[in-house]
C-alpha positions as CSV (number, residue, x, y, z in Angstrom):
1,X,0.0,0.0,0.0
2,X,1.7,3.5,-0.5
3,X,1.5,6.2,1.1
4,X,0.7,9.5,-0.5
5,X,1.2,12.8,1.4
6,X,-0.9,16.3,0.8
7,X,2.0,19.2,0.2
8,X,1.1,22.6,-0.6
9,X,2.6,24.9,-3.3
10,X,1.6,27.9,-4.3
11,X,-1.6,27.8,-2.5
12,X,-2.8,24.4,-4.8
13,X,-2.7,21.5,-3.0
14,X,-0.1,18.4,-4.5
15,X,0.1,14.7,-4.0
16,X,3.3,13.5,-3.1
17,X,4.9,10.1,-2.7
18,X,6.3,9.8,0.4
19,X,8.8,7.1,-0.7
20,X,10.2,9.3,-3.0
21,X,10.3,12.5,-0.8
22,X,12.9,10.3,1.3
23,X,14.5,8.5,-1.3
24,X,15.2,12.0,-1.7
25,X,16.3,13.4,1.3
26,X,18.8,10.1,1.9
27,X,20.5,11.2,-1.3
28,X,21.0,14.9,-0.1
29,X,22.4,13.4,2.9
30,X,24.9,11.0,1.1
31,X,25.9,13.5,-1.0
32,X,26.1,16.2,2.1
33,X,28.3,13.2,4.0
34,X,30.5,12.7,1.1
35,X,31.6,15.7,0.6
36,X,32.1,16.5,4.1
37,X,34.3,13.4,4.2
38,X,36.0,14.6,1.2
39,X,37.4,18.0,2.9
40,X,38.1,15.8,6.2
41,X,40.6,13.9,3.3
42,X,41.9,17.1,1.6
43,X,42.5,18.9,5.3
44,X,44.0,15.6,6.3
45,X,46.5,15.6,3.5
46,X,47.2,19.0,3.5
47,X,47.9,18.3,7.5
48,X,50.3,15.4,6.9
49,X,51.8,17.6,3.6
50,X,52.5,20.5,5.9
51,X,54.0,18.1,8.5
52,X,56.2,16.3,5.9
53,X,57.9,20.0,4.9
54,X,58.4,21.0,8.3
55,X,60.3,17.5,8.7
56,X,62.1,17.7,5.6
57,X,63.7,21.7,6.6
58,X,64.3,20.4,9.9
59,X,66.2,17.7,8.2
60,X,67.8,20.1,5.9
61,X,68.7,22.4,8.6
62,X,70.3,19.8,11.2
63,X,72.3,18.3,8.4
64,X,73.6,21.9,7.3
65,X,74.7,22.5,10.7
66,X,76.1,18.9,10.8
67,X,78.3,19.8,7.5
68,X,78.9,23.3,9.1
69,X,80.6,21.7,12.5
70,X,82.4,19.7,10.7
71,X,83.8,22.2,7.9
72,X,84.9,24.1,11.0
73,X,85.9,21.2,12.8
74,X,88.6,20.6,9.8
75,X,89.7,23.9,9.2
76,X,90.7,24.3,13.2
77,X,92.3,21.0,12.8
78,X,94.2,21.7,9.5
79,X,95.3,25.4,10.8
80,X,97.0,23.8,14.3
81,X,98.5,21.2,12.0
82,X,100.1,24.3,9.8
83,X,101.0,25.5,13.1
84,X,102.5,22.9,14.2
85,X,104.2,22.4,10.9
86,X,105.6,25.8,10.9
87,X,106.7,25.6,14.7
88,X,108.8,22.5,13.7
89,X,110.1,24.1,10.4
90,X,111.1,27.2,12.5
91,X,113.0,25.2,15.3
92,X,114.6,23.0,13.0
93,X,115.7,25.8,11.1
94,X,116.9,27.5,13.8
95,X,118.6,24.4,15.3
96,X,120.7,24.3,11.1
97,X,121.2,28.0,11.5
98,X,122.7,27.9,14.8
99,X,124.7,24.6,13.9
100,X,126.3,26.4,10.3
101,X,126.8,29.4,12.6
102,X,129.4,27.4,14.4
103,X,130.9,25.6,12.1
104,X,134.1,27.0,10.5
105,X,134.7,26.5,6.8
106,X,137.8,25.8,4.5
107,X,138.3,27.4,1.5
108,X,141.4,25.5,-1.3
109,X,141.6,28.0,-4.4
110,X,144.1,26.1,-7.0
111,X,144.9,27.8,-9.9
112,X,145.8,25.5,-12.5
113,X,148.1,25.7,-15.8
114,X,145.5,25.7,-18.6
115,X,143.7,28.8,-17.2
116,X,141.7,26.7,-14.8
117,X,140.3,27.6,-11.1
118,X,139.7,24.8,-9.1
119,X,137.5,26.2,-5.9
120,X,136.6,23.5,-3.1
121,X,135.0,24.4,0.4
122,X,135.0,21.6,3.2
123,X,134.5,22.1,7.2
124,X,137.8,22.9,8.6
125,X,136.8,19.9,11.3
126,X,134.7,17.3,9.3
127,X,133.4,14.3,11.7
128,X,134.3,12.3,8.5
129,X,136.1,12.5,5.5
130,X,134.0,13.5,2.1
131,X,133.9,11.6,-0.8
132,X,135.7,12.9,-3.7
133,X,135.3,12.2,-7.1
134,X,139.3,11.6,-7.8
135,X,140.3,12.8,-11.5
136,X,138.1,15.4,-12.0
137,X,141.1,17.6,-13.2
138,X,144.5,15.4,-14.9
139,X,147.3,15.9,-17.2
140,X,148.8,19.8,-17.7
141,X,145.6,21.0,-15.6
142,X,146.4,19.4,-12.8
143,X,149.2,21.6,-11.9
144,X,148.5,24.1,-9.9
145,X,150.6,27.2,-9.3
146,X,151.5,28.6,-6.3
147,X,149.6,31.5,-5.0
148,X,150.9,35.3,-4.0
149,X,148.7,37.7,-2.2
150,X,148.3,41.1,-4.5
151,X,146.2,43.3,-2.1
152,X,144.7,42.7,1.1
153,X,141.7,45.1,3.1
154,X,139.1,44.6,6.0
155,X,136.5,42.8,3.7
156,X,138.6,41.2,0.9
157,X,142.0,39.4,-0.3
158,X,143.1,39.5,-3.7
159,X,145.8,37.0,-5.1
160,X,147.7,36.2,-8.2
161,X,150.0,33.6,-9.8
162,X,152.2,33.7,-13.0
163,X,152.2,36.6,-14.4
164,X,149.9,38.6,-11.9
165,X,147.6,38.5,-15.0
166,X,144.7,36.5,-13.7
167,X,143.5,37.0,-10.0
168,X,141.3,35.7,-7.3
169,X,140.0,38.0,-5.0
170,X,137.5,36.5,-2.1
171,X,135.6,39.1,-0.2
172,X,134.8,37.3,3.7
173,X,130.7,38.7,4.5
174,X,128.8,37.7,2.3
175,X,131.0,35.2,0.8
176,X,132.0,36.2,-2.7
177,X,134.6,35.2,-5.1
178,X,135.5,37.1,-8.1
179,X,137.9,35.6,-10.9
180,X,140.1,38.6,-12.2
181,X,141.5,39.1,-15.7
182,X,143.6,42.1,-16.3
183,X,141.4,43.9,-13.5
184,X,138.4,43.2,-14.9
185,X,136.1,40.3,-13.5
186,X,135.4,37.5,-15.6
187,X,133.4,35.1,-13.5
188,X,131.9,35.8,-9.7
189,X,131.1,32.6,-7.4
190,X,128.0,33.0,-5.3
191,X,127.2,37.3,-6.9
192,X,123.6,37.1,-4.6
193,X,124.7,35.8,-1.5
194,X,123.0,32.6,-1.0
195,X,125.6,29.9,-0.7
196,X,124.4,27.1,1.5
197,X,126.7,24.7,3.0
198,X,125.4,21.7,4.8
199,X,127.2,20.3,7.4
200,X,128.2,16.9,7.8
201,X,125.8,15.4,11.3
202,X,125.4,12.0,12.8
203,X,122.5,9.9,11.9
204,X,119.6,10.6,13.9
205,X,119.6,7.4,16.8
């Protein structure tokens, strides 16, 4: 049996089904309760998006002050390794320099018969002999001639052989020596100063 229900509109009076007025109204309501489980979705998602940036910078942020420490962990270690370095460099240089400062040097000029110098500087007191590469020099140049002192100052010698054509003069601070021919120099040994000799030491025990 249905059931038929007396609605008013516009002042006539209409039949209505009532199975279809709330076939009706449970539609509206579906729909009504869909979408508002739709925006619960969309706001939940937006939600978890939100959340999943925030966790991402703070990720970002904690690993840039990660990489930060340790960039400035390394560069404090690198600079008091230079340090250190350069500490060690210093002393050891200082420990050479003092060493060479106290050691007293030999210098053999030989003049030889083909126009040859022969210049050789040793420690006056080696702990040890050198090596020497024997025959460096033979036949006529091997002679050497004896040596005759021309002029002699404060900061200089000058000497001659033969003729007193060809001279040798050695100047003491800085070390120089100037090869001499008729006056004029030919040839100057160690012009800028920055002869290094290196002593001979003891192996390190």
């Amino acid at each position: 049996m249905r059931n038929f229900t007396l609605k008013i509109h516009n002042r006539k009076c209409l039949w209505c089904d009532s199975s279809s007025v709330l076939a009706a109204v449970v539609e509206k309501f579906a729909q009504r309760r869909k979408e508002q489980t739709h925006l619960q979705d969309q706001t939940h998602l937006q939600e978890q998006t939100h959340l999943q940036d925030q966790t991402h910078l703070q990720d970002q942020t904690h690993l840039q002050e990660q990489t930060h420490l340790q960039e400035q962990t390394h560069l404090q270690e690198q600079t008091h390794l230079q340090e250190q370095t350069h500490l060690q460099d210093q002393t050891h240089l200082q420990d050479q320099t003092h060493l060479h400062a106290k050691t007293s040097l030999l210098l053999s000029v030989s003049p030889c018969k083909d126009d040859t110098v022969r210049i050789l500087i040793d420690e006056l007191r080696p702990i040890k002999a050198r090596y020497r590469v024997p025959d460096v020099i033979t036949g006529e140049g091997a002679r050497c001639e004896q040596l005759r002192v021309e002029r002699k100052s404060k900061d200089s010698v000058t000497l001659s052989w033969s003729s007193g054509r060809h001279q040798v003069r050695v100047w003491h601070f800085p070390f120089r020596l100037e090869i001499l021919c008729d006056d004029e120099v030919t040839l100057t040994f160690n012009h800028k100063g920055k002869l290094w000799f290196e002593t001979l030491q003891d192996p390190p025990r």
